[in-house]
C-alpha positions in Angstrom: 26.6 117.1 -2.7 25.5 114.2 -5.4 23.7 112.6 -2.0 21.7 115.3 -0.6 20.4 116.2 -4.6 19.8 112.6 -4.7 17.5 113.0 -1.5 15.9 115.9 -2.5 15.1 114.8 -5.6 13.3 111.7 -3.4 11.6 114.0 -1.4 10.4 116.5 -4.4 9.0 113.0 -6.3 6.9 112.3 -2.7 5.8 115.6 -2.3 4.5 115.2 -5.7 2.8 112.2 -5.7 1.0 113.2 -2.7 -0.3 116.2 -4.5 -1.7 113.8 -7.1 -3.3 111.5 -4.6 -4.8 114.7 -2.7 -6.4 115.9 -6.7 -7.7 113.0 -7.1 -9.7 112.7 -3.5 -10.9 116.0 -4.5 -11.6 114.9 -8.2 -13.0 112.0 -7.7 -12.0 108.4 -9.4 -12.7 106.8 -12.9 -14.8 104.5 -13.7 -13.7 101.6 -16.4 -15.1 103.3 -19.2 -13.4 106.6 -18.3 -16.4 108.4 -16.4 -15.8 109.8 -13.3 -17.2 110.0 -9.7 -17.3 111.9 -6.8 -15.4 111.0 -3.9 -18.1 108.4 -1.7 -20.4 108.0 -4.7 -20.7 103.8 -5.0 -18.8 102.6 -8.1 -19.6 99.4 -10.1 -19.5 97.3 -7.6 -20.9 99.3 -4.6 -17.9 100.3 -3.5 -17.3 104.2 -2.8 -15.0 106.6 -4.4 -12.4 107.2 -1.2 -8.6 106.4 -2.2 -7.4 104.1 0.2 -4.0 106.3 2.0 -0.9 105.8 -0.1 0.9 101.9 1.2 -2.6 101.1 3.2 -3.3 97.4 2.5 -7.1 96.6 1.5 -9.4 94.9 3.6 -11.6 92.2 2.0 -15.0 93.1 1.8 -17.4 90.5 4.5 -19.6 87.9 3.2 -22.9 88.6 4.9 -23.9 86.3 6.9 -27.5 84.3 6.4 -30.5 85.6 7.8 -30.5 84.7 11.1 -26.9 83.3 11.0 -28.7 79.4 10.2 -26.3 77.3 8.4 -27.2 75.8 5.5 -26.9 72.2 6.5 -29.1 72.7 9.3 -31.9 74.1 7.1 -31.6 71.2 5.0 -31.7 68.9 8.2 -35.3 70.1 8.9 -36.9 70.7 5.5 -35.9 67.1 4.6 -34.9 64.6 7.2 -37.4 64.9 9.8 -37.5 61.6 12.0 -41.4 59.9 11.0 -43.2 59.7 13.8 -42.2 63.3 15.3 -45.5 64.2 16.2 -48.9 62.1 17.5 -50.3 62.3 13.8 -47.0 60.6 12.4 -46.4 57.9 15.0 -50.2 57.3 14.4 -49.1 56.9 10.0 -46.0 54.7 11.2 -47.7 52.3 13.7 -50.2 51.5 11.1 -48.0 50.8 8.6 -46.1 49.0 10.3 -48.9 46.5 11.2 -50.1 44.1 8.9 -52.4 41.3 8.5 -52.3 38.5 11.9 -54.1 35.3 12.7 -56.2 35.2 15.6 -55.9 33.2 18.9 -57.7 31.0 20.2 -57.6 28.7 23.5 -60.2 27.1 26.3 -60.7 28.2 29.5 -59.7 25.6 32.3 -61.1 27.5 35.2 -63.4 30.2 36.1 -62.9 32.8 38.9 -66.3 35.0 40.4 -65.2 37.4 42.4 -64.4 40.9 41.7 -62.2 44.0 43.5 -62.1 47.7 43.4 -58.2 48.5 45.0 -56.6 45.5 43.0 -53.2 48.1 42.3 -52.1 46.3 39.5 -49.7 48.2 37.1 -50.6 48.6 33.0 -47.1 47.1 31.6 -45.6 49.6 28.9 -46.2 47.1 26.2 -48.9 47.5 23.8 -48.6 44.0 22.0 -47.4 40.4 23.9 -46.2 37.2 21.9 -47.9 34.6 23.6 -47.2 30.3 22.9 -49.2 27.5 22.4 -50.0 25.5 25.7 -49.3 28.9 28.0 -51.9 29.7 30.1 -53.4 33.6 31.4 -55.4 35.4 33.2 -58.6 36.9 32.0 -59.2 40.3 33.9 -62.2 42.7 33.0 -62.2 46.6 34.3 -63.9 49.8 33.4 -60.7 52.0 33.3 -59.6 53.5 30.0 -56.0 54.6 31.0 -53.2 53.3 28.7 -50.2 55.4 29.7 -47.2 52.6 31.0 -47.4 52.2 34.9 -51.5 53.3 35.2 -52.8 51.8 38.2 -55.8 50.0 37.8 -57.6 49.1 40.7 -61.1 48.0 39.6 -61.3 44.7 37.9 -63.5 41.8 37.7 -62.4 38.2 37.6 -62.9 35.8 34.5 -60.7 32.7 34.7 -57.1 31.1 33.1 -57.7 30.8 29.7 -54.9 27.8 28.0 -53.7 28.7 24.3 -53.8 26.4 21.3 -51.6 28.0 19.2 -48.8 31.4 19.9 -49.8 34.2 18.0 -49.8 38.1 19.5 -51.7 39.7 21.1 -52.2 43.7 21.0 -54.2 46.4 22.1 -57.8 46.5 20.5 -58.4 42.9 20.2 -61.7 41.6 20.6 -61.6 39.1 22.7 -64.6 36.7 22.6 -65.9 33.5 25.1 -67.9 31.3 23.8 -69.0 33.1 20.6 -69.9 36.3 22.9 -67.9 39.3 22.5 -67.1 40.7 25.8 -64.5 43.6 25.2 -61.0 44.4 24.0 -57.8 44.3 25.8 -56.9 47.0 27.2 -53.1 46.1 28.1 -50.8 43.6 30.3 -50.4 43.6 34.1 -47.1 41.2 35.3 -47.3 41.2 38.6 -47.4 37.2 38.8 -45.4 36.8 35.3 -43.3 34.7 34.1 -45.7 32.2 35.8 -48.9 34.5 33.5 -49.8 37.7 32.6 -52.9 39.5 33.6 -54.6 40.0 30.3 -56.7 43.0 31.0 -60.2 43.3 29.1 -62.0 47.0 28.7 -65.3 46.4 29.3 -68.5 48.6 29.9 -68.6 47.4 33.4 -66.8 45.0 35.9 -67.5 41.3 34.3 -66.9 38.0 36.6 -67.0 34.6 35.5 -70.2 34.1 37.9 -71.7 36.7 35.5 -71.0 34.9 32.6 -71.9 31.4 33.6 -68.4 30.3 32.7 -67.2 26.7 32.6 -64.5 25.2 32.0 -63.7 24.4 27.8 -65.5 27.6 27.0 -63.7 28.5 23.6 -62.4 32.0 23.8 -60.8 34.1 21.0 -58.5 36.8 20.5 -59.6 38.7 17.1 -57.6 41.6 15.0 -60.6 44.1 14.4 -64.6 43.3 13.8 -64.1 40.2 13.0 -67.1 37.0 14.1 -65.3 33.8 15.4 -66.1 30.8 12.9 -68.4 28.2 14.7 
């Protein structure tokens, strides 16, 4: 007999406490300073007034995510650490910063060429800038074509001569070149279709230029000049 009090004393005590619990849904909860609130009214911290079932375990509440789910690090990856020279403007800032003063170069031609040819095919190098040594000697080529993207064909060209170097030095894109105090145009680029024996050293000019044009000879000081500048006599 002592048992089955026992249990209905254990049964009496859960019917009980499930009275309570099913008051207090109805009642609503308390707030820390005693108030109370309606069941699904939002308590201090947003959350509502339902009692969790007696023995259910409580799910954390989720972190919200960032807008758009972007991770922080990534955010700071592109406000901060962009690579320079990302855009056209950029590379522009870099390339001039990263070119400073240069000497100029200057040689003698040791033989003039006169003819001229409109389906030459040679092929701009991808190289805007070529180290060049004392004693080497190149090519002179004039054309009319603007193109500077690596591998342009360039077909119409006019002939100037094999210019020999007196000192090494570099030469880039946008030198003035000048013969014989004359300024006849800036290079344009490199063609090596005959290199290592020379390079083509390709001069924009207004139109094709040969060395019968010109009235070249040989010793005919020509100079290789970093911007506007006038060759010394």
């Amino acid at each position: 007999m002592t048992p089955r009090q026992g249990n209905g004393t254990t049964q009496q005590a859960g019917e009980h406490m499930r009275t309570e619990t099913a008051q207090d849904t109805r009642a609503g909860t308390a707030w820390t300073d005693g108030r109370t609130r309606a069941p699904g009214q939002p308590g201090e911290s947003g959350e509502t007034g339902t009692v969790p079932e007696p023995g259910a375990t409580a799910r954390p509440r989720a972190v919200a995510e960032p807008e758009g789910n972007a991770e922080p690090r990534a955010v700071a990856e592109t406000t901060g650490n962009a690579e320079p020279g990302g855009t056209e403007e950029s590379r522009g800032t870099a390339q001039s910063r990263e070119n400073g003063p240069k000497r100029s170069v200057h040689g003698a031609l040791v033989k003039a060429l006169l003819h001229s040819r409109t389906e030459r095919g040679m092929v701009l190098e991808p190289y805007a800038s070529r180290c060049v040594r004392r004693g080497e000697v190149h090519e002179l080529v004039t054309t009319d074509h603007r193109e500077t993207a690596p591998g342009s064909r360039i077909d119409r060209v006019g002939f100037l001569g094999f210019v020999e170097l007196a000192c090494g030095g570099v030469l880039d894109r946008g030198d003035e070149v000048w013969l014989e105090g004359t300024r006849i145009g800036t290079v344009l680029g490199f063609d090596a279709c005959h290199f290592p024996n020379h390079y083509n050293i390709l001069v924009s000019t207004d139109r094709l230029l040969t060395g019968g044009d010109l009235r070249l000879r040989p010793e005919f000081s020509v100079s290789f000049l970093p911007g506007a500048q006038v060759p010394s006599a």
